[in-house]
FIVO-356772 format. One record per atom (N, C-alpha, C): residue in three letters; x, y, z. Coordinates in steps of 0.05 Angstrom, whole numbers, plus 5000, padded with zeros to 4 digits. Example, Ala and Ser with C-alpha at 12.3 -4.5 7.8 and 13.67 -1.06 7.14 Angstrom:
// FIVO-356772
ALA526448865156ALA524649105156ALA526449345156SER525749555142SER527349795143SER525850015157
This chain:
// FIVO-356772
UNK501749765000UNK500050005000UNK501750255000UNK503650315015UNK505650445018UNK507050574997UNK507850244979UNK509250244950UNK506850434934UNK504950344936UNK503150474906UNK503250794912UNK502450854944UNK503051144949UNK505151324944UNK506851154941UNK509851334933UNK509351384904UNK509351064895UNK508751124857UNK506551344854UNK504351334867UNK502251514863UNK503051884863UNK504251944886UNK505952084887UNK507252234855UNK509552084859UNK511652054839UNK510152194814UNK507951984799UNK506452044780UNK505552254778UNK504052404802UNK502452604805UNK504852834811UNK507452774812UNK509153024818UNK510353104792UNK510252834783UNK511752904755UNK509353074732UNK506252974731UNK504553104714UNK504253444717UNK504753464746UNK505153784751UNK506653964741UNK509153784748UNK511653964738UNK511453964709UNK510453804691UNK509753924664UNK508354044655UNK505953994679UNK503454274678UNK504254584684UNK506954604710UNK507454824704UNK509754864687UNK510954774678UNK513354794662UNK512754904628UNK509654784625UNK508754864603UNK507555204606UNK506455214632UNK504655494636UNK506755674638UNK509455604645UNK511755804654UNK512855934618UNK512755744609UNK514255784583UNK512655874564UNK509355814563UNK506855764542UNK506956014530UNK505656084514UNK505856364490UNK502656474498UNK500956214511UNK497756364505UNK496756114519UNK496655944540UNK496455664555UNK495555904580UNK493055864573UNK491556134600UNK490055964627UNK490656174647UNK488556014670UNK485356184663UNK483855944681UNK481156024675UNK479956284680UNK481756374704UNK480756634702UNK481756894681UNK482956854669UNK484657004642UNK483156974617UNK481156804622UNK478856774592UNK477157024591UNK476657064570UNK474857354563UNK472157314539UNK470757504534UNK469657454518UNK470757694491UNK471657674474UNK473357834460UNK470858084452UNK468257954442UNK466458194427UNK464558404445UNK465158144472UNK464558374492UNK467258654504UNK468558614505UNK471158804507UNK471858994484UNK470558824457UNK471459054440UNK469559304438UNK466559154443UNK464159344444UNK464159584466UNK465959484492UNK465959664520UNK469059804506UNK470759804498UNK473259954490UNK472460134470UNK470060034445UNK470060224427UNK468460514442UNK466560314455UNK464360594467UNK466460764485UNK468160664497UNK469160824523UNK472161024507UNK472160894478UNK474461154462UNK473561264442UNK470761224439UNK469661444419UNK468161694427UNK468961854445UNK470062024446UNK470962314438UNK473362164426UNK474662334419UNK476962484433UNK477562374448UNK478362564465UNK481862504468UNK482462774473UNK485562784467UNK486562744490UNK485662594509UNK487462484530UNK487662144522UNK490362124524UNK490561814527UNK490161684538UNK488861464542UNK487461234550UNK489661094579UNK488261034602UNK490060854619UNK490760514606UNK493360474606UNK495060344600UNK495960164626UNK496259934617UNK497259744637UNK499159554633UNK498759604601UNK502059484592UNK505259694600UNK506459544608UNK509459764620UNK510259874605UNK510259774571UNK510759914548UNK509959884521UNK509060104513UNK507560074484UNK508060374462UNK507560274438UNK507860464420UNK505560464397UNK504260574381UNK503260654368UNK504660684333UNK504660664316UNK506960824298UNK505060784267UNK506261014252UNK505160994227UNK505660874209UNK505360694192UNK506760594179UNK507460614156UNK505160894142UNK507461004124UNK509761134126UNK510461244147UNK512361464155UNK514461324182UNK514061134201UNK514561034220UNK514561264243UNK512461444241UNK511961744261UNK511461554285UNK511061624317UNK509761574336UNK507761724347UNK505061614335UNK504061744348UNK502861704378UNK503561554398UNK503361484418UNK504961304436UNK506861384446UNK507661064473UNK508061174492UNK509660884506UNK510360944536UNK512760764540UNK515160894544UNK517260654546UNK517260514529UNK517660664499UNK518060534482UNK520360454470UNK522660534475UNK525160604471UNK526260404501UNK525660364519UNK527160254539UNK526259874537UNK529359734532UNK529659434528UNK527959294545UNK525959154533UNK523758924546UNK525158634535UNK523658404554UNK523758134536UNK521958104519UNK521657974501UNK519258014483UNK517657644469UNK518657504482UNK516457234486UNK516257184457UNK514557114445UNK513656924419UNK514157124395UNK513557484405UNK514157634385UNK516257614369UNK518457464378UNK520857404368UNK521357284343UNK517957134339UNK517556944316UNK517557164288UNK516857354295UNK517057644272UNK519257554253UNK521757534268UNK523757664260UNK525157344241UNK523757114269UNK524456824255UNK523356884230UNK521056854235UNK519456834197UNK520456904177UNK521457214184UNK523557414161UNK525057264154UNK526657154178UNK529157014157UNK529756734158UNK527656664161UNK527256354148UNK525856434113UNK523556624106UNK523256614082UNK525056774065UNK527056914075UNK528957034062UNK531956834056UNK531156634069UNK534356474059UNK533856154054UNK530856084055UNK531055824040UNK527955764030UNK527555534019UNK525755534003UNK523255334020UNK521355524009UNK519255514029UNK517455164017UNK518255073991UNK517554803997UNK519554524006UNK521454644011UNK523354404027UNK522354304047UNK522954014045UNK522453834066UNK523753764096UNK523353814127UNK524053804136UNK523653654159UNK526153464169UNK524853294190UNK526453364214UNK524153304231UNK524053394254UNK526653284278UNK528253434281UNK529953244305UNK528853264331UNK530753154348UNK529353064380UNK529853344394UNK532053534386UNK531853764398UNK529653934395UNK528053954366UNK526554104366UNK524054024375UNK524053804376UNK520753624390UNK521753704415UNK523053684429UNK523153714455UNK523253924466UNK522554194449UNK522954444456UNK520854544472UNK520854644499UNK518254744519UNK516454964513UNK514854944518UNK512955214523UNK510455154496UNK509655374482UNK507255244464UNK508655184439UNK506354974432UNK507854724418UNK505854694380UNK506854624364UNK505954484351UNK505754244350UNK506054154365UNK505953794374UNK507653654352UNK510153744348UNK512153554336UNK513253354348UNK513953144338UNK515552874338UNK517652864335UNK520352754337UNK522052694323UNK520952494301UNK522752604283UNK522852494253UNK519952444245UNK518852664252UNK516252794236UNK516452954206UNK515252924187UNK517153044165UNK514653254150UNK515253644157UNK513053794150UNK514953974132UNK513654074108UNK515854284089UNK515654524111UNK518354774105UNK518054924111UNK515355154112UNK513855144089UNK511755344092UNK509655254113UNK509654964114UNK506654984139UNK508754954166UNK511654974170UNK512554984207UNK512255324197UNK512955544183UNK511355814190UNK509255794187UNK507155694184UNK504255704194UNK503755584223UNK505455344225UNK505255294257UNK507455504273UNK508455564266UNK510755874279UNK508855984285UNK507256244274UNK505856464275UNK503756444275UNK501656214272UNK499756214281UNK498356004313UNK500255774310UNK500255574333UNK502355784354UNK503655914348UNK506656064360UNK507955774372UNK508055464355UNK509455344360UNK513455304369UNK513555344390UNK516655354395UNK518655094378UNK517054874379UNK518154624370UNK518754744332UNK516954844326UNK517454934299UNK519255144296UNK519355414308UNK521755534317UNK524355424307UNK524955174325UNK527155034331UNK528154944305UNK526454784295UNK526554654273UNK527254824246UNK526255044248UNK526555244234UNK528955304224UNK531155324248UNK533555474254UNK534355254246UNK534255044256UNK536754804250UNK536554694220UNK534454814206UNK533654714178UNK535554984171UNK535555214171UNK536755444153UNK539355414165UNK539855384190UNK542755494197UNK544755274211UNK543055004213UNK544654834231UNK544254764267UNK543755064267UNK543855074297UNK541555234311UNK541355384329UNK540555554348UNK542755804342UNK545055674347UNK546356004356UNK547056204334UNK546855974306UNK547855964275UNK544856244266UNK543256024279UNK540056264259UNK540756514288UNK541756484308UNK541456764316UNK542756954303UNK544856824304UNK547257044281UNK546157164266UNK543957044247UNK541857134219UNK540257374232UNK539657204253UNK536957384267UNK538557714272UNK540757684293UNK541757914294UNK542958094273UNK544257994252UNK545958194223UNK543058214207UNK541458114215UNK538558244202UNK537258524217UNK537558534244UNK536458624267UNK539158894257UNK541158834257UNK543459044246UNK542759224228UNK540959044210UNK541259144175UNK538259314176UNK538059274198UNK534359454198UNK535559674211UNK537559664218UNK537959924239UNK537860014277UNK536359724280UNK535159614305UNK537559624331UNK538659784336UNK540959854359UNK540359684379UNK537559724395UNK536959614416UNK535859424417UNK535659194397UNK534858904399UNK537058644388UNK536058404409UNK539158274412UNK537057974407UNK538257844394UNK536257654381UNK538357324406UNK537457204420UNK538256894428UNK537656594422UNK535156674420UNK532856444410UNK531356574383UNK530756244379UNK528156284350UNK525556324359UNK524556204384UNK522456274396UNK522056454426UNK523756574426UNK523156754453UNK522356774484UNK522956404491UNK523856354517UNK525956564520UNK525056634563UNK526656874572UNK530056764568UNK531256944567UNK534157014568UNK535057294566UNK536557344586UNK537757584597UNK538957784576UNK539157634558UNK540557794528UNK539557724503UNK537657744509UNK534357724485UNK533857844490UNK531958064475UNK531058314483UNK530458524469UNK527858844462UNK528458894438UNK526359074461UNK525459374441UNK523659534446UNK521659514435UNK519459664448UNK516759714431UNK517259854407UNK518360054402UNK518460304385UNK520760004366UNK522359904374UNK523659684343UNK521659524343UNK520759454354UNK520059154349UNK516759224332UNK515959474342UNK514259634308UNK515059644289UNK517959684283UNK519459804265UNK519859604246UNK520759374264UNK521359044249UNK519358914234UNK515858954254UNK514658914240UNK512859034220UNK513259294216UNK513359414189UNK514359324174UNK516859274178UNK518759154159UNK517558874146UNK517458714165UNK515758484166UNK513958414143UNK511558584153UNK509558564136UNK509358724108UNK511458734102UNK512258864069UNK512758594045UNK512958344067UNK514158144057UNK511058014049UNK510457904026UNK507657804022UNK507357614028UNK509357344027UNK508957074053UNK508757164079UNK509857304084UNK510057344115UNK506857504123UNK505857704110UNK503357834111UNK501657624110UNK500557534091UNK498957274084UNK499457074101UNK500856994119UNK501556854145UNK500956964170UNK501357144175UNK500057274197UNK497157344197UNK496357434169UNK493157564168UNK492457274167UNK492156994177UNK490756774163UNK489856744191UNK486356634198UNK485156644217UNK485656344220UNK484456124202UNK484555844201UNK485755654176UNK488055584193UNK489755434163UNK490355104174UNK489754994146UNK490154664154UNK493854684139UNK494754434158UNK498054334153UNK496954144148UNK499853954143UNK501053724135UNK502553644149UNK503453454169UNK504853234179UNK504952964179UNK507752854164UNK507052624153UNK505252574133UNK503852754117UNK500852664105UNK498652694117UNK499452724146UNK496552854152UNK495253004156UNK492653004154UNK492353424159UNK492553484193UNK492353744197UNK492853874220UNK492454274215UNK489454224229UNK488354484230UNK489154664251UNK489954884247UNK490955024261UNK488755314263UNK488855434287UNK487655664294UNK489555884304UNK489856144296UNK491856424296UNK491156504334UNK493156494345UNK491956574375UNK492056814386UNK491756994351UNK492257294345UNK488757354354UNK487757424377UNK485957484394UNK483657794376UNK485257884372UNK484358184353UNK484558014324UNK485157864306UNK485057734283UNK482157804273UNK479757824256UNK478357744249UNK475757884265UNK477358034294UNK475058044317UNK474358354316UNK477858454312UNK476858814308UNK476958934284UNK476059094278UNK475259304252UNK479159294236UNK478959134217UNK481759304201UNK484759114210UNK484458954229UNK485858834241UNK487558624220UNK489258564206UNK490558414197UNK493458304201UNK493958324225UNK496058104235UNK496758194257UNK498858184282UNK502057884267UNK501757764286UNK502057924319UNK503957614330UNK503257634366UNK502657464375UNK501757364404UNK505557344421UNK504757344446UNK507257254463UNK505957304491UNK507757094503UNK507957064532UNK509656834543UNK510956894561UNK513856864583UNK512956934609UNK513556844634UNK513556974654UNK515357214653UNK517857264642UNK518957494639UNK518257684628UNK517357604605UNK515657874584UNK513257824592UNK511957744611UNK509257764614UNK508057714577UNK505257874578UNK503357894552UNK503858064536UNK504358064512UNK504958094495UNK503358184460UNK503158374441UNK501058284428UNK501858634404UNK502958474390UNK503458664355UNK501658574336UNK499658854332UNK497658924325UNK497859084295UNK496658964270UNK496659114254UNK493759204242UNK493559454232UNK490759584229UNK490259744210UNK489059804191UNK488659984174UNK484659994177UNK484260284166UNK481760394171UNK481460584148UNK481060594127UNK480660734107UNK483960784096UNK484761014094UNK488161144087UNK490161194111UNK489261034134UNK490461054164UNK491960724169UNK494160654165UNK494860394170UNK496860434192UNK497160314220UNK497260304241UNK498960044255UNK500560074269UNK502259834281UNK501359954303UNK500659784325UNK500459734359UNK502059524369UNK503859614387UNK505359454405UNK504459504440UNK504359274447UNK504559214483UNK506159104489UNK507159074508UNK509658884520UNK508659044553UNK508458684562UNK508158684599UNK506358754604UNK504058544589UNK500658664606UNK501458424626UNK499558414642UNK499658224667UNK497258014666UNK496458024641UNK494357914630UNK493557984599UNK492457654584UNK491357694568UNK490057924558UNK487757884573UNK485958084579UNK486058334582UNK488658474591UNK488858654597UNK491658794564UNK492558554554UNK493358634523UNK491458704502UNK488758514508UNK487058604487UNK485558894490UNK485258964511UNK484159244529UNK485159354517UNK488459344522UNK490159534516UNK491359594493UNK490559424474UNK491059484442UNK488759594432UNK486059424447UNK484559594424UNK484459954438UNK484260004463UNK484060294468UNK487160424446UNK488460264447UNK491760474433UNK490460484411UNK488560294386UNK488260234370UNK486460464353UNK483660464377UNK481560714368UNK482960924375UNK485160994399UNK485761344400UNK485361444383UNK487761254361UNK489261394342UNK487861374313UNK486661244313UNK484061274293UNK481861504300UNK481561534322UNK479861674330UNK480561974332UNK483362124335UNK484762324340UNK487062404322UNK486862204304UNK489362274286UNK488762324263UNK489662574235UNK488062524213UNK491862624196UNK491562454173UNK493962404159UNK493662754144UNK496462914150UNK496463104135UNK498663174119UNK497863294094UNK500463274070UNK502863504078UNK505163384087UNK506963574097UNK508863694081UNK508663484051UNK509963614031UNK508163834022UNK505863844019UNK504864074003UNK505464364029UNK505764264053UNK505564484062UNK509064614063UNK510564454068UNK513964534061UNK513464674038UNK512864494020UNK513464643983UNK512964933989UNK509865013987UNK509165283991UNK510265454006UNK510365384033UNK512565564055UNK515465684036UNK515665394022UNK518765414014UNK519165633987UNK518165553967UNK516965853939UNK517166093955UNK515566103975UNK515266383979UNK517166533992UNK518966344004UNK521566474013UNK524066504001UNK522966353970UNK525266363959UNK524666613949UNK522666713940UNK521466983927UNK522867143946UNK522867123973UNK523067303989UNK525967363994UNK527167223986UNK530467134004UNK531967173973UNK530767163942UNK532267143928UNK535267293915UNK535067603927UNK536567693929UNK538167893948UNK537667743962UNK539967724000UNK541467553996UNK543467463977UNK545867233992UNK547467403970UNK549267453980UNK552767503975UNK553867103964UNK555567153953UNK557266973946UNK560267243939UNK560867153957UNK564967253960UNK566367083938UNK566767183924UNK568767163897UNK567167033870UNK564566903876UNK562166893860UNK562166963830UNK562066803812UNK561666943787UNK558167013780UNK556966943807UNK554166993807UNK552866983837UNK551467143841UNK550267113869UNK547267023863UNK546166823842UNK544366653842UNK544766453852UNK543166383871UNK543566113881UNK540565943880UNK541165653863UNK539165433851UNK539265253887UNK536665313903UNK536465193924UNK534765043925UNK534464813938UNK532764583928UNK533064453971UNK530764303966UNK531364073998UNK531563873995UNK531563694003UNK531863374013UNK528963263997UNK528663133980UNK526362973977UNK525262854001UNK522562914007UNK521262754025UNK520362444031UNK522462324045UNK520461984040UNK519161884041UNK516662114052UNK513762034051UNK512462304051UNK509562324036UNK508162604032UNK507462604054UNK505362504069UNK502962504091UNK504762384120UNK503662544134UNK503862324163UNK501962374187UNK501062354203UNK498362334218UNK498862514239UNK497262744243UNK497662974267UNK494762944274UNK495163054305UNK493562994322UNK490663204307UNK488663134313UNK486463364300UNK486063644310UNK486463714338UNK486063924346UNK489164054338UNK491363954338UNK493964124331UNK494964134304UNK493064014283UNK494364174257UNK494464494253UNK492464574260UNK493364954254UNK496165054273UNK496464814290UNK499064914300UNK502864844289UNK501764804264UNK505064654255UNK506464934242UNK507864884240UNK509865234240UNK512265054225UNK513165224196UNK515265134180UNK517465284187UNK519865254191UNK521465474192UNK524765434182UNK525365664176UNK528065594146UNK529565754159UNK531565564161UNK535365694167UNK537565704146UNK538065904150UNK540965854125UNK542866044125UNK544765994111UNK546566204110UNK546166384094UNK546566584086UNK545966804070UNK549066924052UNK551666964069UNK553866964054UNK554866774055UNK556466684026UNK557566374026UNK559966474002UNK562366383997UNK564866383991UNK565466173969UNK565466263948UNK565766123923UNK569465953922UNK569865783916UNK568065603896UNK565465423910UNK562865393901UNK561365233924UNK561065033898UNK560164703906UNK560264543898UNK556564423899UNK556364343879UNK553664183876UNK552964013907UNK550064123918UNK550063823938UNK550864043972UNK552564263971UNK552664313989UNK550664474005UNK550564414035UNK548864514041UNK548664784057UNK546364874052UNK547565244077UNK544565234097UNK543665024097UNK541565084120UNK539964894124UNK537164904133UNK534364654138UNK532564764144UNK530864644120UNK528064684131UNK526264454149UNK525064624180UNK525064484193UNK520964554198UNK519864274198UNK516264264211UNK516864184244UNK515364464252UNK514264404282UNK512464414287UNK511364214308UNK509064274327UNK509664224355UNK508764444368UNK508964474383UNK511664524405UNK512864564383UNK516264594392UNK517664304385UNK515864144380UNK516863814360UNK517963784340UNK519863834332UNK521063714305UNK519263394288UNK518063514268UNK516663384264UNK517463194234UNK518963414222UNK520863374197UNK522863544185UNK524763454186UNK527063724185UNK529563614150UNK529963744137UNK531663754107UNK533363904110UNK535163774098UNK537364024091UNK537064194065UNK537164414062UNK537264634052UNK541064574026UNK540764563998UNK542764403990UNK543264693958UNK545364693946UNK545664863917UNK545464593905UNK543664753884UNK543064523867UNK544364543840UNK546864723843UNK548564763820UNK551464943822UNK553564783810UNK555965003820UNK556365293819UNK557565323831UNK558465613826UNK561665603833UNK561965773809UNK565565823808UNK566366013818UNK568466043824UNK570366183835UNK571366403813UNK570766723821UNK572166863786UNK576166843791UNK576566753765UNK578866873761UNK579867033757UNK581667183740UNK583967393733UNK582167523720UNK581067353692UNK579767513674UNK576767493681UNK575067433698UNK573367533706UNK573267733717UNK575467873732UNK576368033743UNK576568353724UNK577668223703UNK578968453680UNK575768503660UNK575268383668UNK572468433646UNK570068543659UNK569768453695UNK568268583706UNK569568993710UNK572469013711UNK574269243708UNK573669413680UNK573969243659UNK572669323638UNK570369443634UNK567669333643UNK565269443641UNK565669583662UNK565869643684UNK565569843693UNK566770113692UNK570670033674UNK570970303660UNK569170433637UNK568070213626UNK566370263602UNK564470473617UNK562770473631UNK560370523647UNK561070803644UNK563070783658UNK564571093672UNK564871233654UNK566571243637UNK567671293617UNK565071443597UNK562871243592UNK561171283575UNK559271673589UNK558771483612UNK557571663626UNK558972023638UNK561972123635UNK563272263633UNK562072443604UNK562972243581UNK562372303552UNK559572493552UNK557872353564UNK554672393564UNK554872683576UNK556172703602UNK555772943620UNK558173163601UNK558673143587UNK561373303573UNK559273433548UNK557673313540UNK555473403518UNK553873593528
């Protein structure tokens, strides 16, 4: 009797420790009290931010951003710039460069490391054999870790091989403050990335049309072994809110909840990031309130048309105030910086407040060279640098020589001369 109680034990200590070992690591493996009803939350969030109103919404994620995605503007965060862990979101960056460096119908079988990988799963096997395109459908929509795994060791050999990728990718975006360890985003101390990049990335992201079409997919059947295997997106806003078309779920006890949000609403397309809700529930709150603000308070305005005009009229105004010192001309062909996007989204009540304003030099010293610059034109609001160019000659000017010299000497003995003659009559 004794004996069975120990075994009984044993059994029951060991089912736990997998029960929590899974909940510690899981991407979206919720307790019962963490269940919601999604269409009730969206109905109480829309009513409670329409509004209008130009205060921002309480927030309970530690850090989040907002951003445009034509322009990558912010129009809203909090600690968006300061390094978080970031849980399953990590799969963003897997996806990128798994479809950027091998081919999405290769066949791949599964080893014992990647079946054995913790936290949420696509229920792989060893020597289970799925092509690359359906383990990124179990990636990003199951947020399978086991596929993760598999992922890396199919493109790179290893774990530490696809980080390398992960990171000189993370380099090549510009991304300073994100440090790539894993394919799937179990905690580690040097994994890590911001709200304001990890928008940035997935802008980037979703430019890619496998990768878009992977994330926007609500219900997709796989293949393992030949058999099917239906999968459901545990992208919570998917399908549920207005405009919503992707990317990506996460959760860690370290990064807490997790949840990159993509949105468009007429000519308004929209990235939302959270990182460190303390709940499900409290990521979906908190995306859709970041979601309506900025639909609700923000209207896209053309900042080229308003530079251009500012800019004409000061050339009218400015056109003959600049000296050029040794100059064979004091015309100067001024031009700015092409803009890399027309439009970007200002708040509604502060467009009459944007203010253009132009610096430059006025005397400048020949020889000047094509390209150089003597100033910037800079958009503010509210004392915000909102978009700023450099001010550039858009054509040389030479330096006079000897006989520019003798000929400018010339006409003006001519002048003299003539004009003497005249007064002598």
């Amino acid at each position: 009797m004794k004996l069975f109680q120990i075994y009984y034990k044993i059994i029951f200590l060991f089912f736990l420790f997998i029960f929590i070992n899974s909940y510690v690591f899981a991407d979206d493996l919720l307790p019962i009290e963490d269940d919601f009803d999604i269409s009730e939350i969206i109905s109480e969030e829309s009513i409670e931010t329409n509004s209008n109103s130009l205060q921002v919404p309480i927030i309970n994620s530690r850090a989040y951003v907002v951003i445009d995605r034509k322009s990558n503007t912010i129009l809203v965060g909090k600690n968006e710039n300061q390094k978080k862990k970031m849980a399953s979101t990590t799969k963003i960056m897997t996806a990128l460069v798994v479809i950027e460096h091998t081919n999405l119908s290769d066949t791949v079988e599964i080893s014992k490391k990647a079946a054995n990988t913790g936290g949420s799963r696509l229920g792989l096997k060893a020597g289970d054999k799925i092509t690359v395109s359906d383990l990124l459908y179990g990636l990003m929509m199951r947020s399978g870790n086991d596929a993760a795994v598999a992922l890396a060791e199919h493109v790179a050999g290893s774990i530490t091989d696809f980080a390398n990728l992960m990171n000189e990718k993370a380099n090549s975006l510009g991304l300073s403050n994100t440090h790539f360890v894993t394919p799937h985003g179990l905690d580690e101390d040097e994994h890590y990335t911001t709200a304001y990049e990890l928008a940035l990335l997935s802008n980037y992201a979703m430019n890619n049309e496998i990768f878009a079409k992977i994330v926007g997919t609500k219900n997709y059947t796989i293949t393992i072994n030949g058999y099917p295997k239906t999968l459901t997106n545990t992208n919570e806003l998917l399908g549920a809110l207005n405009g919503v078309y992707g990317i990506k779920t996460g959760f860690t006890n370290g990064a807490n909840r997790c949840l990159v949000t993509c949105c468009k609403r007429s000519n308004m397309d929209i990235i939302c990031v959270v990182l460190g809700a303390d709940t499900k529930k409290y990521r979906t709150t908190d995306s859709i309130k970041l979601i309506e603000y900025a639909f609700n308070n923000f209207t896209y305005v053309n900042i080229e048309e308003i530079l251009s005009n500012h800019f004409e009229i000061w050339k009218k105004e400015t056109k003959d105030t600049f000296t050029i010192i040794k100059g064979i001309s004091n015309y100067l062909d001024i031009q700015y910086e092409e803009l890399p996007y027309s439009s970007i989204p200002i708040i509604n009540d502060l467009i009459d407040k944007l203010h253009v304003y132009i610096n430059y030099e006025s005397i400048l010293k020949a020889p000047i060279t094509k390209g150089t610059s003597i100033g910037n034109i800079t958009l503010e609001l509210e004392g915000k640098t909102i978009y700023c160019s450099n001010l550039f000659i858009n054509a040389d000017i030479a330096q006079k020589n000897v006989f520019d010299y003798l000929y400018y000497f010339y006409q003006n003995f001519s002048n003299i001369f003539n004009t003497i003659l005249e007064m002598e009559r």
